[in-house]
Backbone of each chain as ProteinMPNN parsed JSONL, in Angstrom:
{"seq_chain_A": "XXXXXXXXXXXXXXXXXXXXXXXXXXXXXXXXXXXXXXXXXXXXXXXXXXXXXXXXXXXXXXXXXXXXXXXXXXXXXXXXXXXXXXXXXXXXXXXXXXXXX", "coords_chain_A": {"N_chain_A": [[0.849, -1.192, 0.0], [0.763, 2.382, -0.629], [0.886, 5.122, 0.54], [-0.036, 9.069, 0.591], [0.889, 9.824, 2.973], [3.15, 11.181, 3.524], [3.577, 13.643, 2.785], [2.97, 17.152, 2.443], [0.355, 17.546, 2.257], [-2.933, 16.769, 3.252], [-5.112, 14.425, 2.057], [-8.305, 13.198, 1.407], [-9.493, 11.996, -0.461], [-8.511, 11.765, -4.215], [-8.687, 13.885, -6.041], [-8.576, 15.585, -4.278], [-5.917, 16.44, -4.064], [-3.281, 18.139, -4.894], [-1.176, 18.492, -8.076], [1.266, 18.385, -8.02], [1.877, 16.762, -5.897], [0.477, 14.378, -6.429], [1.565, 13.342, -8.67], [3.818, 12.526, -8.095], [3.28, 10.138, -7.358], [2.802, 7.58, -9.006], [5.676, 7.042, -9.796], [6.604, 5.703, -7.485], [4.736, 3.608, -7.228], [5.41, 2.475, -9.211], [8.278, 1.478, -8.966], [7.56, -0.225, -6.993], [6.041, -2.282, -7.778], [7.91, -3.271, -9.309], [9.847, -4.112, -7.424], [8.152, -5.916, -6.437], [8.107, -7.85, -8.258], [6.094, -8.884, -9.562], [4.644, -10.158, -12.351], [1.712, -9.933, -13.345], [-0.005, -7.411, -12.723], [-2.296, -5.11, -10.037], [-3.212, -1.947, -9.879], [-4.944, -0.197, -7.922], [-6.892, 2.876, -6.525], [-8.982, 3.914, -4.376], [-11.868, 5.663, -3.286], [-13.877, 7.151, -1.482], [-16.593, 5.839, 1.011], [-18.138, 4.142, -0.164], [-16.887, 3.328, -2.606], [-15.112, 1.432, -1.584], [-12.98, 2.271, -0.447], [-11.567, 2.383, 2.705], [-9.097, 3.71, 4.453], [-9.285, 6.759, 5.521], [-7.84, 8.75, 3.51], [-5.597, 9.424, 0.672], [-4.655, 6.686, -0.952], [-2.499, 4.193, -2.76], [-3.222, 0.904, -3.959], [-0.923, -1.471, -4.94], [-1.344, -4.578, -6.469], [-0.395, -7.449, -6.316], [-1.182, -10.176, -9.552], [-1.44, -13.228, -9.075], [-2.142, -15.835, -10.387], [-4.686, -16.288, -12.754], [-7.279, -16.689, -11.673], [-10.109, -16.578, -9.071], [-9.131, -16.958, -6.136], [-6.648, -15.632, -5.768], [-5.588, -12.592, -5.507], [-6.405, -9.571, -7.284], [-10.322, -9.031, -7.62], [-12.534, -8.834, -10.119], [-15.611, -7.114, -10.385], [-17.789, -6.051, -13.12], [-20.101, -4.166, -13.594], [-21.961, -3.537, -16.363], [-23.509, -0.85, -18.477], [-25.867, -0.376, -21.022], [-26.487, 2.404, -22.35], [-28.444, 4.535, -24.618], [-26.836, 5.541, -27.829], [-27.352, 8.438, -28.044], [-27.493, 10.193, -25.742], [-24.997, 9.029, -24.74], [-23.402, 10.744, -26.89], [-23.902, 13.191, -25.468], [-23.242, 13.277, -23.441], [-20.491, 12.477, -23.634], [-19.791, 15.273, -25.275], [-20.034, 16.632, -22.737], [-18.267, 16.423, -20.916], [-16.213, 16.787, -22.017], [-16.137, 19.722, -22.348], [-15.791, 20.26, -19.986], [-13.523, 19.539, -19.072], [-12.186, 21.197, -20.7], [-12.217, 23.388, -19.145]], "CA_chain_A": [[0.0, 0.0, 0.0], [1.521, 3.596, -1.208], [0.065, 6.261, 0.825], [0.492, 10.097, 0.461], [0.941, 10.183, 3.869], [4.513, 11.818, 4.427], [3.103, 14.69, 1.526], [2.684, 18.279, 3.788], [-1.084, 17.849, 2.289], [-3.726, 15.454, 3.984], [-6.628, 14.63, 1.115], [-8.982, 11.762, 1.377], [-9.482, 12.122, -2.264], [-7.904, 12.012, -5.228], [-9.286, 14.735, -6.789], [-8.259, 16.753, -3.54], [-4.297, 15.908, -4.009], [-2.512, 19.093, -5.743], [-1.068, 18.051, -9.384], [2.584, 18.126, -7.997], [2.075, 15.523, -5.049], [-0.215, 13.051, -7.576], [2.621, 13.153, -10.078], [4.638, 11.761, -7.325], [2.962, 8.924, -6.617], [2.523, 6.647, -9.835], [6.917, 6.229, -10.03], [6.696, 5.229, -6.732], [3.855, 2.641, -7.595], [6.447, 1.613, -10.49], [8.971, 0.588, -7.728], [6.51, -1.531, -5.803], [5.552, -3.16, -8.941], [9.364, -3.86, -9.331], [9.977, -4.891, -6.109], [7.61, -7.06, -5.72], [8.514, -8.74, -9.197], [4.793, -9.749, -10.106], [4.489, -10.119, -14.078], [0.96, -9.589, -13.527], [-0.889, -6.736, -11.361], [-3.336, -4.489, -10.577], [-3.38, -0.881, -9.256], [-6.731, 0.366, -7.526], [-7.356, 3.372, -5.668], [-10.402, 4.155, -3.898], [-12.264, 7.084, -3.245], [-15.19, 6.792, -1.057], [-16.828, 4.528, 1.696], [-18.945, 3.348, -0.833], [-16.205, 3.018, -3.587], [-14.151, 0.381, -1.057], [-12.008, 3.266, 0.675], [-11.549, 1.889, 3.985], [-8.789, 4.577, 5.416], [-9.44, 7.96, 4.934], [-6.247, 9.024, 3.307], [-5.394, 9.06, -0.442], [-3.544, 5.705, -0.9], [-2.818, 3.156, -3.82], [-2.541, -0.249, -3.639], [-0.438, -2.366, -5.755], [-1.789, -6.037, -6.141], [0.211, -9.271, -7.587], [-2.142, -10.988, -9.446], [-0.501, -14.83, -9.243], [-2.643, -16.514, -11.204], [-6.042, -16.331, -13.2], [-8.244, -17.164, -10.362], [-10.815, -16.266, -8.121], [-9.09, -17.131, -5.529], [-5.666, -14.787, -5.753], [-5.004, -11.259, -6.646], [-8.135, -8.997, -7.176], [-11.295, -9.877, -8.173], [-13.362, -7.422, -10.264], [-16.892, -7.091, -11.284], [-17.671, -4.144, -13.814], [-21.576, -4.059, -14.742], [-22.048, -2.719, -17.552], [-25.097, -0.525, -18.99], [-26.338, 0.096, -22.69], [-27.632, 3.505, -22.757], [-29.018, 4.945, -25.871], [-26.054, 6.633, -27.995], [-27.126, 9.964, -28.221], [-27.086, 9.744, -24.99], [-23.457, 9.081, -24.774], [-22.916, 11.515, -27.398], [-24.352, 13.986, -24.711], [-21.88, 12.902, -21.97], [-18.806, 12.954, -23.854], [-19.427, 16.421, -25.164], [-20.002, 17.864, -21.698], [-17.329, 15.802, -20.344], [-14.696, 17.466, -23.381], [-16.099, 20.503, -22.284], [-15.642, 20.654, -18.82], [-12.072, 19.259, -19.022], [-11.48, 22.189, -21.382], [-12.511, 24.89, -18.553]], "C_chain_A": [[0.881, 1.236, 0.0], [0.461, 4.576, -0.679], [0.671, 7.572, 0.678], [0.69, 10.937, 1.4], [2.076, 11.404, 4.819], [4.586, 12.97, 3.595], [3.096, 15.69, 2.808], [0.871, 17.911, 3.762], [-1.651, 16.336, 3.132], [-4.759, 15.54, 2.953], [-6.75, 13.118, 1.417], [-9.299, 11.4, 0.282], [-8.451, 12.196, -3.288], [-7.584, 13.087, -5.974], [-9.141, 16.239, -5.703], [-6.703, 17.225, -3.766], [-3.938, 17.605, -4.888], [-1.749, 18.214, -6.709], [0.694, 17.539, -8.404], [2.672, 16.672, -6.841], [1.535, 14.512, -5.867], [1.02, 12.688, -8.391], [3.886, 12.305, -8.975], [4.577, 10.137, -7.519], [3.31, 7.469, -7.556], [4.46, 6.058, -9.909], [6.956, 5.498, -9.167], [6.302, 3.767, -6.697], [4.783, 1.321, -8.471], [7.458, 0.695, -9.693], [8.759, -0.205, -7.039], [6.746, -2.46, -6.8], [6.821, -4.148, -9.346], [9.689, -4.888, -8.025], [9.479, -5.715, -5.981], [7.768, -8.45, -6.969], [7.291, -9.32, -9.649], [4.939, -9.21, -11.923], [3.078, -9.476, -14.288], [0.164, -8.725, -12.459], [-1.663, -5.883, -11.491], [-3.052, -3.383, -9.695], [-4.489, -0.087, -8.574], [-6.1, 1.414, -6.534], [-8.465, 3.732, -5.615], [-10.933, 5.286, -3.267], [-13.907, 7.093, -2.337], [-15.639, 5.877, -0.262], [-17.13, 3.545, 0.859], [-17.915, 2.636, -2.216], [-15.317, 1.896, -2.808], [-12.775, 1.373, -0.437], [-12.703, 2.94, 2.241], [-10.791, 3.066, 4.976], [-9.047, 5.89, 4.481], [-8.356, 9.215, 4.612], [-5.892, 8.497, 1.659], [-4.004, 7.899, -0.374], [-3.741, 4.739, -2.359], [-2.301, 1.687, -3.552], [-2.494, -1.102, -4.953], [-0.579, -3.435, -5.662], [-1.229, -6.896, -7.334], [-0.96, -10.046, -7.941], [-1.782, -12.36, -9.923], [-1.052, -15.671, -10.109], [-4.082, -16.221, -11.515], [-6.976, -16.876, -12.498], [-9.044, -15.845, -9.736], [-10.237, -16.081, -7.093], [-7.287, -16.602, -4.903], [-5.791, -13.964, -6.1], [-6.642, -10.456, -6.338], [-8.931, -9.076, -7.892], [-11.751, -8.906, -8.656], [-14.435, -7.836, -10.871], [-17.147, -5.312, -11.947], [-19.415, -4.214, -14.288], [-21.659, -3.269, -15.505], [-23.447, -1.978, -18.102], [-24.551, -0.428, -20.552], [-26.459, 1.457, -22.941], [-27.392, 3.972, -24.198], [-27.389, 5.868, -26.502], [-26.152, 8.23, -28.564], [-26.651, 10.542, -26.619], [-25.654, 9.844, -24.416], [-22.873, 10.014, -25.051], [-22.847, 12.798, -26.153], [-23.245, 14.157, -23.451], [-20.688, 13.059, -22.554], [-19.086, 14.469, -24.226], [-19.44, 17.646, -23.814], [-19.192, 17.232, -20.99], [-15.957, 16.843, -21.121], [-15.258, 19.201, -22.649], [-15.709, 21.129, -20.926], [-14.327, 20.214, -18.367], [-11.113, 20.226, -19.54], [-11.366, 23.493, -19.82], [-10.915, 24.599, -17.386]], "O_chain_A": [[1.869, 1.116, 0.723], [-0.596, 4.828, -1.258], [1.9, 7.538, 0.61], [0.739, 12.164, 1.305], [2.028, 12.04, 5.872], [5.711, 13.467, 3.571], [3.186, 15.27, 3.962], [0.163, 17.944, 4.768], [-1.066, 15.305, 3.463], [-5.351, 16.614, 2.848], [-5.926, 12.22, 1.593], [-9.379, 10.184, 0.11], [-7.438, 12.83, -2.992], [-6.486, 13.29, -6.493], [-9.401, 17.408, -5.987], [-6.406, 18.41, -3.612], [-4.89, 17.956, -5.584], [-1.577, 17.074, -6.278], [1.042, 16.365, -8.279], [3.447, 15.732, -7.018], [2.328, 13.584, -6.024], [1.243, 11.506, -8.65], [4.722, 11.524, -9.428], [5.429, 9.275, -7.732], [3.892, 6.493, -7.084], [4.668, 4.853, -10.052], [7.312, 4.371, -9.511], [7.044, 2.857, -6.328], [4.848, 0.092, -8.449], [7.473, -0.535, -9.745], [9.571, -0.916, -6.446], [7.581, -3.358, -6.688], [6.788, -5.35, -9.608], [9.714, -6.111, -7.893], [10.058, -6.624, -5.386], [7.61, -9.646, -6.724], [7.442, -10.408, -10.204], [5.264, -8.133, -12.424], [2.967, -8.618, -15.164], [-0.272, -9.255, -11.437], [-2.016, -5.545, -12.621], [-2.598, -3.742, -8.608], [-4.717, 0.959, -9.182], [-5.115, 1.153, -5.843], [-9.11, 3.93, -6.644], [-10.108, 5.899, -2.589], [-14.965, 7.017, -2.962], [-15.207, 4.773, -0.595], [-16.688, 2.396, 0.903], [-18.216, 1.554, -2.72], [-14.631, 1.309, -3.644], [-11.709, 0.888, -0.056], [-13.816, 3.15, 2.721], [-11.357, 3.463, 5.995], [-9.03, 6.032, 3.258], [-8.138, 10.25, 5.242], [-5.914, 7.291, 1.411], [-2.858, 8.081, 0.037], [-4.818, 4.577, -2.932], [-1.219, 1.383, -3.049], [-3.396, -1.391, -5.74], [0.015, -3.851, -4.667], [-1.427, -7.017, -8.543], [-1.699, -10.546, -7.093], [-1.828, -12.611, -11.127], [-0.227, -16.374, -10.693], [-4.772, -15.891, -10.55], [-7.531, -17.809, -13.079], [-8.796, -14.643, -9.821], [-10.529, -14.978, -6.631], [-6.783, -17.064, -3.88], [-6.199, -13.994, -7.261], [-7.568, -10.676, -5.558], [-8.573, -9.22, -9.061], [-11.624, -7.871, -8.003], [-14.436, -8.715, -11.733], [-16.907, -4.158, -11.59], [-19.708, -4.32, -15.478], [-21.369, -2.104, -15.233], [-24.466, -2.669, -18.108], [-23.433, -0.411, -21.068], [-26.563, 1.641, -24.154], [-26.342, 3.813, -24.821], [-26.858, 6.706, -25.774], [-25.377, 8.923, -29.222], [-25.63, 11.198, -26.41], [-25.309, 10.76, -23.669], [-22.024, 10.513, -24.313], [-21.752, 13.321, -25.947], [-22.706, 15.085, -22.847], [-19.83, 13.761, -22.02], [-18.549, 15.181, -23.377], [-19.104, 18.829, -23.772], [-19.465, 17.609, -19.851], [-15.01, 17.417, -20.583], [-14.248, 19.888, -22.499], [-15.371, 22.305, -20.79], [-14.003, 20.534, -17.224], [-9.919, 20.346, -19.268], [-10.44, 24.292, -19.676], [-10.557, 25.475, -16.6]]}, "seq_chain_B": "XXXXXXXXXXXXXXXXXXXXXXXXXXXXXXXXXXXXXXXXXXXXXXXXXXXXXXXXXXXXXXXXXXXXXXXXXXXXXXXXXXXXXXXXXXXXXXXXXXXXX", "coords_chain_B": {"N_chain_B": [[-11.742, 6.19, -19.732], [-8.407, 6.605, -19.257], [-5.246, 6.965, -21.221], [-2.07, 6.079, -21.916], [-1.754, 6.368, -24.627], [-0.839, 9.057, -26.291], [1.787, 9.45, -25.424], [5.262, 9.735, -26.477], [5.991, 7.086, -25.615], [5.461, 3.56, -26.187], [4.165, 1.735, -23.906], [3.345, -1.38, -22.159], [2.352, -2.208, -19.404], [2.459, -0.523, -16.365], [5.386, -0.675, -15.111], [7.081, -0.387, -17.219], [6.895, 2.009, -17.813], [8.364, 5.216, -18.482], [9.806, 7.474, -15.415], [8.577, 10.174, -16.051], [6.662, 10.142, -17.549], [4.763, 8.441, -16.23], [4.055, 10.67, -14.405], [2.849, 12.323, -15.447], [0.361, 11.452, -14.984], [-1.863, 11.402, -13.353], [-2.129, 13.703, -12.601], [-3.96, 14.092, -14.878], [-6.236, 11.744, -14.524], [-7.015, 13.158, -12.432], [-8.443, 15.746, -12.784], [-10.301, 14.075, -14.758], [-12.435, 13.303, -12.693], [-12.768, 15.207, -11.585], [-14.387, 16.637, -13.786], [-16.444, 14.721, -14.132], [-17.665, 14.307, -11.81], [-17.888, 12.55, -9.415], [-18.987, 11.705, -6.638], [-17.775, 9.765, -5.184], [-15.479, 7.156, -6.504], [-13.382, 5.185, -8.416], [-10.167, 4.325, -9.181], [-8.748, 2.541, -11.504], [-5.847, 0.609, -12.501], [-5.021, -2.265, -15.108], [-2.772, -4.215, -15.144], [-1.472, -7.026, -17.67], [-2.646, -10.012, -19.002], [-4.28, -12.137, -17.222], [-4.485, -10.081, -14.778], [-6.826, -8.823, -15.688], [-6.773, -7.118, -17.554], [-7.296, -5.866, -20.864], [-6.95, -4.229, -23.331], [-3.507, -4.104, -25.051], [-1.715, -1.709, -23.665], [-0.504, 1.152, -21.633], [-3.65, 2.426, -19.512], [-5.737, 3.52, -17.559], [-8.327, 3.738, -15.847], [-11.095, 5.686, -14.922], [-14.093, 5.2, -12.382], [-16.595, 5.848, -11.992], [-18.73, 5.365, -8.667], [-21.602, 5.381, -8.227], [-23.561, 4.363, -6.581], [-23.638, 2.0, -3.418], [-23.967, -0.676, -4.109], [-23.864, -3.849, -5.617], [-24.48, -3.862, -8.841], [-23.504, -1.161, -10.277], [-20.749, 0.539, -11.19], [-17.601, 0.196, -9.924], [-17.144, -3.454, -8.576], [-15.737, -5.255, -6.405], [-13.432, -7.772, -5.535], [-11.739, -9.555, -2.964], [-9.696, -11.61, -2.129], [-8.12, -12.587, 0.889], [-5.044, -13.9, 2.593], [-3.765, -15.19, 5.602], [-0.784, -15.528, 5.915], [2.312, -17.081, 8.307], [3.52, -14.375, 10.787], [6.618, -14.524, 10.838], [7.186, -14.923, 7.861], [5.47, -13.265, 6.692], [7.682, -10.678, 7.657], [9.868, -11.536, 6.523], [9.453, -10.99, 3.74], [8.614, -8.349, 3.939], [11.275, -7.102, 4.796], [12.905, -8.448, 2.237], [11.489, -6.683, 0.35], [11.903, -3.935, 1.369], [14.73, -3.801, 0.8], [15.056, -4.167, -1.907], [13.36, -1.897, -2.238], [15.057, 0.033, -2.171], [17.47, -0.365, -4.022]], "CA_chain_B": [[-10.273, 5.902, -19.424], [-6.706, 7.598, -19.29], [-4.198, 6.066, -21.934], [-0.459, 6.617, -21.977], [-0.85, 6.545, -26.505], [-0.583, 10.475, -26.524], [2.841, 9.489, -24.993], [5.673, 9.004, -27.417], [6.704, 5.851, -25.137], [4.804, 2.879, -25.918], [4.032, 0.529, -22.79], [2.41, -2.107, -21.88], [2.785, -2.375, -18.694], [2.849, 0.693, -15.771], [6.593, -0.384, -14.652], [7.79, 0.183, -18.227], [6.915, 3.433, -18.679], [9.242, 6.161, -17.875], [8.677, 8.258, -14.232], [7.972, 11.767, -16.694], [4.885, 9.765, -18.387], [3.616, 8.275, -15.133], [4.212, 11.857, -13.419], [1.399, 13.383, -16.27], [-1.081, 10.613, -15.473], [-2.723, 11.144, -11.864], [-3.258, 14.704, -12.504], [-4.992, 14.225, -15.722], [-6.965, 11.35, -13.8], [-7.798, 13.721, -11.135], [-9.274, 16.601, -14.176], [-11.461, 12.997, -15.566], [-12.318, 12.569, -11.688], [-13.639, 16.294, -11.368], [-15.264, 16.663, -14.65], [-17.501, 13.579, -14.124], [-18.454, 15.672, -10.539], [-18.811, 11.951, -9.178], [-18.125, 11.827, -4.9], [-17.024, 8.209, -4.733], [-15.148, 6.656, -7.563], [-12.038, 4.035, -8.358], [-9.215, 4.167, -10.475], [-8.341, 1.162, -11.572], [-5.072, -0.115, -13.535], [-4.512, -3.231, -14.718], [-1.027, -5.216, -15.692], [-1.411, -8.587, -17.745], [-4.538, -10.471, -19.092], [-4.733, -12.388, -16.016], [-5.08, -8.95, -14.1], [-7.839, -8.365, -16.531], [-6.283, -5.684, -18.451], [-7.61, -5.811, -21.975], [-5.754, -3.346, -23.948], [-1.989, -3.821, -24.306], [-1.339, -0.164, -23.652], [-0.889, 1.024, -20.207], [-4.178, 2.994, -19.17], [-6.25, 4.462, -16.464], [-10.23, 3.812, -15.733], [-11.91, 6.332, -13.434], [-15.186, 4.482, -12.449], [-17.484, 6.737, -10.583], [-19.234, 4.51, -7.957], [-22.958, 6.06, -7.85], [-24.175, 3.436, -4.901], [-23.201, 1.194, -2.65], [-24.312, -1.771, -4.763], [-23.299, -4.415, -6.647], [-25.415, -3.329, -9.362], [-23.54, -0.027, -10.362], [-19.443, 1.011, -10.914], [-16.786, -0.896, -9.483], [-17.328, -4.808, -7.629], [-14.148, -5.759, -5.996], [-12.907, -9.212, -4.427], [-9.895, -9.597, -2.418], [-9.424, -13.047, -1.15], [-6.818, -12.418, 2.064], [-4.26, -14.718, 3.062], [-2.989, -14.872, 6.926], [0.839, -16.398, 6.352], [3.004, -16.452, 9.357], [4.301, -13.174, 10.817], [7.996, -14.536, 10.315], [7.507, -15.097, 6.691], [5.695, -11.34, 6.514], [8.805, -10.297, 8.064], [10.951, -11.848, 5.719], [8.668, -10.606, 2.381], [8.855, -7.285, 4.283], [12.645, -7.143, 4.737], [13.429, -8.155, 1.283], [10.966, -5.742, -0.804], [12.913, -2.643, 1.659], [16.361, -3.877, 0.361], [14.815, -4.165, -3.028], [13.123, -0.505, -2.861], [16.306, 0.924, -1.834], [18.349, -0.812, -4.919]], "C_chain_B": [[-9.321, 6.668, -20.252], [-6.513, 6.816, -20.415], [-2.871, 6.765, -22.278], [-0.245, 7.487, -23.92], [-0.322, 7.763, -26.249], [1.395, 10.278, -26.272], [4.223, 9.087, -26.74], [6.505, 7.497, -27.056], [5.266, 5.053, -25.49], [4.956, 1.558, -24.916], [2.961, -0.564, -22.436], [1.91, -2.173, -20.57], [3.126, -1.119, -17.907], [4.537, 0.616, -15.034], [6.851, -0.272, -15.773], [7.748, 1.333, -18.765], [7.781, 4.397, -17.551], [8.671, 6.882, -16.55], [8.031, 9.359, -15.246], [6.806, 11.59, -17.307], [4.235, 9.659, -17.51], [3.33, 9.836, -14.642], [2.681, 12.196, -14.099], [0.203, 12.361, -15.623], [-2.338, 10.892, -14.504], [-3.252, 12.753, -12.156], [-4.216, 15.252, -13.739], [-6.345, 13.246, -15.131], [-8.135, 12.536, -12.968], [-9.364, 15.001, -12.258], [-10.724, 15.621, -14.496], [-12.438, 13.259, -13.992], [-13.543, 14.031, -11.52], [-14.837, 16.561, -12.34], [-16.637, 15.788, -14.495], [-18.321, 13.865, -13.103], [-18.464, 13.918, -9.55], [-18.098, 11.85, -7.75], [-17.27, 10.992, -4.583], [-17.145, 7.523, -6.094], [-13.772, 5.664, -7.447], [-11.325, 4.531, -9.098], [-8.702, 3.343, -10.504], [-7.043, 0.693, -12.792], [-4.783, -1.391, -13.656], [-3.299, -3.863, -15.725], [-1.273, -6.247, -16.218], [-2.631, -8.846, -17.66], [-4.923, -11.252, -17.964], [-5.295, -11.672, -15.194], [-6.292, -8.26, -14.713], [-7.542, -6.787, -17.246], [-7.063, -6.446, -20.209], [-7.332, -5.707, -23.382], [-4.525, -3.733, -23.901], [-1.502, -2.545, -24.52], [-1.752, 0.387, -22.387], [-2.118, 2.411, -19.893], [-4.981, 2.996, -17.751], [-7.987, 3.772, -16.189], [-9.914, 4.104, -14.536], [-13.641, 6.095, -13.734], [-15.653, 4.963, -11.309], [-18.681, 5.083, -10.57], [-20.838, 5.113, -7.15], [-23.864, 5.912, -6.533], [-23.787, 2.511, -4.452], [-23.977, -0.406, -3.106], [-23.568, -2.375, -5.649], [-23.518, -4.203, -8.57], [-24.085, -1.923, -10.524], [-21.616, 0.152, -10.27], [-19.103, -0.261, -10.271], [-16.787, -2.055, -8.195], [-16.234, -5.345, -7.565], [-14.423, -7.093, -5.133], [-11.952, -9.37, -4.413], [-9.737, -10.492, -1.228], [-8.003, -12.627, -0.601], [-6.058, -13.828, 1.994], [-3.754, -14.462, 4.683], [-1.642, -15.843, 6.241], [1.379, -15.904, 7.36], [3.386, -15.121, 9.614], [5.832, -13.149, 10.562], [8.192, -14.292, 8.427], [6.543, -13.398, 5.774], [7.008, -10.809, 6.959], [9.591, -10.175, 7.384], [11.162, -10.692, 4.42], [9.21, -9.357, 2.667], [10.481, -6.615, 3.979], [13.357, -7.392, 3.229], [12.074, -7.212, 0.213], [11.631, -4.52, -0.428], [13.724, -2.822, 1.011], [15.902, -3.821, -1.354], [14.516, -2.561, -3.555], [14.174, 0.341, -2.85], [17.466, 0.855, -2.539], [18.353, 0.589, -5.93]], "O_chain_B": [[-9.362, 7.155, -21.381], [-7.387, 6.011, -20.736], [-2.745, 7.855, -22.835], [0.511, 8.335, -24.394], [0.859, 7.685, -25.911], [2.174, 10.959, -26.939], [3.984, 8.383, -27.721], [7.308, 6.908, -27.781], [4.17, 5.558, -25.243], [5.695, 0.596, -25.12], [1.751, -0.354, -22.519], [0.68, -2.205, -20.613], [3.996, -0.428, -18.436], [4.974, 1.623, -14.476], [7.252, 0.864, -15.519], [8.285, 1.734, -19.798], [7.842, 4.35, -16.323], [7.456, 6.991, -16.385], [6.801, 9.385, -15.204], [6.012, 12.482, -17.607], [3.209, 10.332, -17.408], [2.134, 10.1, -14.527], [1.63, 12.301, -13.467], [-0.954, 12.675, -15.901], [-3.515, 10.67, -14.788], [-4.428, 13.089, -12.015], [-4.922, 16.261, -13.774], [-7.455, 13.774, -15.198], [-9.356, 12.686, -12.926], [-10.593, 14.969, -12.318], [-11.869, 16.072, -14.511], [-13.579, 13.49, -14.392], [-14.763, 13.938, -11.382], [-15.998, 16.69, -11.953], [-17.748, 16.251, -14.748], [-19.541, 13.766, -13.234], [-19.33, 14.071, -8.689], [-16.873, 11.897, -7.642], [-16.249, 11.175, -3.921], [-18.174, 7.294, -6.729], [-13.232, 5.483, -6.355], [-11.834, 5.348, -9.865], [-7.99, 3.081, -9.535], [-7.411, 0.457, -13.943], [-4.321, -1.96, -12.667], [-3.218, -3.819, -16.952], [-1.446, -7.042, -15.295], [-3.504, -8.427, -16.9], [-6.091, -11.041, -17.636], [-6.356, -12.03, -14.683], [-6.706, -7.198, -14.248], [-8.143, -5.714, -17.291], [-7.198, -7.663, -20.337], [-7.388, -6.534, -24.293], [-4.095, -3.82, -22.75], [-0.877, -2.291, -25.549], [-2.897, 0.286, -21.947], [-1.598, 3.52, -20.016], [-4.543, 2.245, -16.88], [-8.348, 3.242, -17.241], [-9.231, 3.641, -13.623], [-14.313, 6.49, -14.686], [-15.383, 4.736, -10.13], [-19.14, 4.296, -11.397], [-21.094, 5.222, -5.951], [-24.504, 6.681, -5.817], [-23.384, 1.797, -5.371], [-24.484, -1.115, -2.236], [-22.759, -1.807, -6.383], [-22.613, -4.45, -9.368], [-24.105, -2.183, -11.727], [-21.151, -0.147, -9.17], [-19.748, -1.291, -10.077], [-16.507, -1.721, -7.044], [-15.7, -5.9, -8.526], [-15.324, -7.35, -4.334], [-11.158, -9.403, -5.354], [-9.673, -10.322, -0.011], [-7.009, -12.385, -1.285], [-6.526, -14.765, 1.347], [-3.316, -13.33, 4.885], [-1.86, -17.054, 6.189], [1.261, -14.713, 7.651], [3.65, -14.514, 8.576], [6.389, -12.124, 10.171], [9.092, -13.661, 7.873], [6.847, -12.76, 4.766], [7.432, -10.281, 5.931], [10.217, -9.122, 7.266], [12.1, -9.964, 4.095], [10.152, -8.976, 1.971], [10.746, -5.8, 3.095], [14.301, -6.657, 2.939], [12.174, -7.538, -0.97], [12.044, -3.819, -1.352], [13.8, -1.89, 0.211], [16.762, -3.256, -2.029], [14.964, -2.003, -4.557], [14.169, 1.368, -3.529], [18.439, 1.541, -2.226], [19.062, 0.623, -6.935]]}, "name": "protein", "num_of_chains": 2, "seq": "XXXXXXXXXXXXXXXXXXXXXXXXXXXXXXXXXXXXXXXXXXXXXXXXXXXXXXXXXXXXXXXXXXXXXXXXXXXXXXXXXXXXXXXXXXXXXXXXXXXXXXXXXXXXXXXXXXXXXXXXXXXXXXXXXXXXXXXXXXXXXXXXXXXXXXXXXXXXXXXXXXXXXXXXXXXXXXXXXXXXXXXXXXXXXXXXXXXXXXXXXX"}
């Protein structure tokens, strides 16, 4: 686990972090990933009680995933929706637009 | 989702990409993270088709998590292990000497 604990800032979010401490974090991540020598892994952070944020403290955790199983590594479910593509269309342009501001 | 292409490194893989690519990635994340407005969300990378990566090109998904359901955004499983505390110890002891190479 890679927390941004020894940062001056304290965010429970991601999205709270200032650009220069975030930009930190991901080489760091790279070093784990090394270290720990897994071929295959997974990176999650979490944002939210409800998102599976347990401490309240921007952290990432690096996970070996040992083999194609259930029963190692992390498990993910993604449900998926359909919605209509105008729809969509609608969301990406106010998504492009609000990334522009 | 993020994706490194824009980069002129191509990776597969988040330890093969240079720190100056990872550095850009978290605070364009964070930009996806705000735009989307959503409170509780994931970011999820993954390494290797086992880790359920998809793509071979190392990217990003920010997966706003609307409700506390299975139903809806990101469903995680993370089968634990207890192994001894000597042989944490050990693991422990050589990933330091490793991060410090």
């Amino acid at each position: 686990m890679l927390s941004s604990s020894r940062n001056a800032n304290h965010a429970v979010k991601t999205h709270e972090l200032p650009d220069e401490n975030l930009a930190d974090l991901l080489p760091i991540a790279k070093k784990i990933a090394i270290a720990i020598g897994a071929e295959n892994y997974n990176i999650l952070q979490n944002n939210g009680r409800i998102a599976h944020q347990v401490v309240d403290h921007v952290h990432f955790h690096v996970i070996p995933k040992p083999a194609a199983t259930d029963e190692e590594g992390l498990v993910i479910g993604w449900p998926t929706k359909s919605p209509p593509q105008d729809e969509l269309k609608a969301l990406h342009a106010e998504l492009l637009e609000k990334l522009q501001q």
